[in-house]
C-alpha positions in Angstrom: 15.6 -5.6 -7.6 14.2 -8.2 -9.7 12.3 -8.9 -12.7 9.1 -10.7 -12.3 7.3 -13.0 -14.7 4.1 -11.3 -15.8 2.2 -10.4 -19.1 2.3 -6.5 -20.4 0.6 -4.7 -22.7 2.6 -2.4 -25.3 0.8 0.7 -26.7 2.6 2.8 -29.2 0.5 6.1 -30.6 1.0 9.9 -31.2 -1.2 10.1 -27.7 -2.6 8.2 -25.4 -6.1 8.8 -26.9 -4.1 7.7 -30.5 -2.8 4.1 -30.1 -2.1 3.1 -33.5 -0.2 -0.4 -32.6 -0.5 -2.9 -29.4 0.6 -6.3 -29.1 1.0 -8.6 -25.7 4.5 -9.5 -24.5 5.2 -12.3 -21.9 8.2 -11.6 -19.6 10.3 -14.3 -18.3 11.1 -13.1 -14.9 11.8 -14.6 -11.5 8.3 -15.7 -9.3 8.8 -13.4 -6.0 8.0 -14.8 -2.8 5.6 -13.5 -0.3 6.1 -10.7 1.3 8.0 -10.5 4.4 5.8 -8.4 7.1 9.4 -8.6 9.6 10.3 -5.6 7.3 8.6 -2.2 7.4 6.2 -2.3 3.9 6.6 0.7 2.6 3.3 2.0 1.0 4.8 3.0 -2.2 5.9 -0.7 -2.6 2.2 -1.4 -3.6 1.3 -3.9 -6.2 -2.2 -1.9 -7.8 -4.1 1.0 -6.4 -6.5 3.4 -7.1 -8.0 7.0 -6.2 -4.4 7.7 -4.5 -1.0 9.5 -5.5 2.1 9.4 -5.7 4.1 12.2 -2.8 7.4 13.3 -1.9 7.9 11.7 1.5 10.5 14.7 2.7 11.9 17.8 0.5 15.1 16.0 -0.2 13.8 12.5 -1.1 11.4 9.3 -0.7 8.2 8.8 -2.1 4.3 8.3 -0.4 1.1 7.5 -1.0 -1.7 10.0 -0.4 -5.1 9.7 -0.4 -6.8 13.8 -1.1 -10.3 12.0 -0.3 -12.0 9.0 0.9 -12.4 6.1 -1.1 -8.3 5.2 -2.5 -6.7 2.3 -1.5 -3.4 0.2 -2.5 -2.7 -3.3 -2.7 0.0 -4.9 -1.0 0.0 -8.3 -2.5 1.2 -11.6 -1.4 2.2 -10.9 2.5 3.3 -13.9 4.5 0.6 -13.8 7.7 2.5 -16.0 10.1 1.3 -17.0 13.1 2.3 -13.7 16.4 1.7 -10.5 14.6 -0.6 -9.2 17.1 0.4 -5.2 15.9 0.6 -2.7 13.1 2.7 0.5 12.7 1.4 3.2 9.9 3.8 6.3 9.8 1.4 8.9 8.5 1.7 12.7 7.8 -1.2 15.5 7.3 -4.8 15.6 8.7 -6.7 13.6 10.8 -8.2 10.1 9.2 -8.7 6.7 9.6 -6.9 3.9 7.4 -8.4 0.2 7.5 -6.2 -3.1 6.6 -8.3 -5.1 4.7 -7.5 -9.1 3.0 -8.5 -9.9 -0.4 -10.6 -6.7 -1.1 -10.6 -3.2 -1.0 -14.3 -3.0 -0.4 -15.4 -6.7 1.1 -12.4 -7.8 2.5 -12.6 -8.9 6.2 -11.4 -5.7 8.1 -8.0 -7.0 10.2 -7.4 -2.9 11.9 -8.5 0.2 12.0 -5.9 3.1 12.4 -7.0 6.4 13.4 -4.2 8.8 12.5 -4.2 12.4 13.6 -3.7 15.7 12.8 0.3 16.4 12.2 2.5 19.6 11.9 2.5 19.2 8.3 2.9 16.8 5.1 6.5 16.4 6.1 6.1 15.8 10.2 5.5 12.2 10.6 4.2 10.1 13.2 3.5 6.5 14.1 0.1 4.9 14.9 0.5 1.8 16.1 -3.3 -0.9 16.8 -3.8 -3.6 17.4 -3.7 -6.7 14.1 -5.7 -9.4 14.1 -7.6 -11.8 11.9 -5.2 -12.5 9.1 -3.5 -16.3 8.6 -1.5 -17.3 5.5 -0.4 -15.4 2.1 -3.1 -13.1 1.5 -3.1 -9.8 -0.6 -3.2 -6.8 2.2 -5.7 -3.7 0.8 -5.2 -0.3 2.6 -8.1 1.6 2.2 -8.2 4.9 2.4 -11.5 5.9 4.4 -11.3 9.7 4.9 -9.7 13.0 4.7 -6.1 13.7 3.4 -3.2 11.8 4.8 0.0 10.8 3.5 1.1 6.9 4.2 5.1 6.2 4.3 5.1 2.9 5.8 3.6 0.4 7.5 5.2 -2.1 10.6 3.6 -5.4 11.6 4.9 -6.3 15.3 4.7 -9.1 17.8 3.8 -9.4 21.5 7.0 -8.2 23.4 
């Protein structure tokens, strides 16, 4: 684990609907580097998201993201795009729906795969989806958005031709 340089904002107040003081703070962290897509990217990893939450991946432990309607998404951010990915595993859980891989943007972003996940056993019976991945070159920030129904998303695996 590491600490990354950024700038935070510090609220203190009775509520969150009561901030009485703020002030800026700049942390002096390491600069990560881009992501390594030869690892599994585990969804819960994500850098920003929206219209999703947080899950228990199994009764005993990990966590997930699920989507409980279309529109959520997560950002994956700086993932290294070298050249031979031609693949992508997601490991989903619940009802049927379809996930898209988007660069840059959640909404515009050039659409790199669509996965069509099906209906499982249950929010803790997963399974892997693996399309085809193409399109992407470079460091670019990866968006999975979250186009319909509920489904829970553990992980994702970007693979080359065997």
């Amino acid at each position: 684990m590491i600490v990354e340089k950024s700038r935070q904002r510090l609220m203190v107040g009775r509520s969150a609907t009561n901030i009485v003081l703020s002030a800026s703070v700049r942390i002096d962290g390491e600069t990560a580097g881009p992501r390594d897509l030869a690892k599994p990217l585990s969804a819960a990893s994500n850098d920003a998201y929206a219209g999703v939450l947080w899950r228990d991946e199994t009764r005993a432990s990990g966590d997930v993201i699920a989507a409980e309607e279309a529109g959520g998404w997560i950002m994956l951010g700086d993932c290294d795009f070298a050249p031979g990915y031609t693949t992508v595993t997601a490991r989903v859980a619940g009802h049927a729906s379809q996930l898209q891989l988007r660069v840059d943007d959640p909404l515009d972003g050039d659409v790199l795969a669509k996965i069509d996940t099906p209906t499982t056993g249950g929010v803790y019976d997963y399974t892997d989806v693996t399309v085809e991945f193409t399109g992407a070159e470079g460091v670019k920030d990866l968006y999975v958005t979250f186009e319909s129904g509920p489904v829970r998303l553990a992980s994702l695996q970007f693979g080359t031709e065997s």
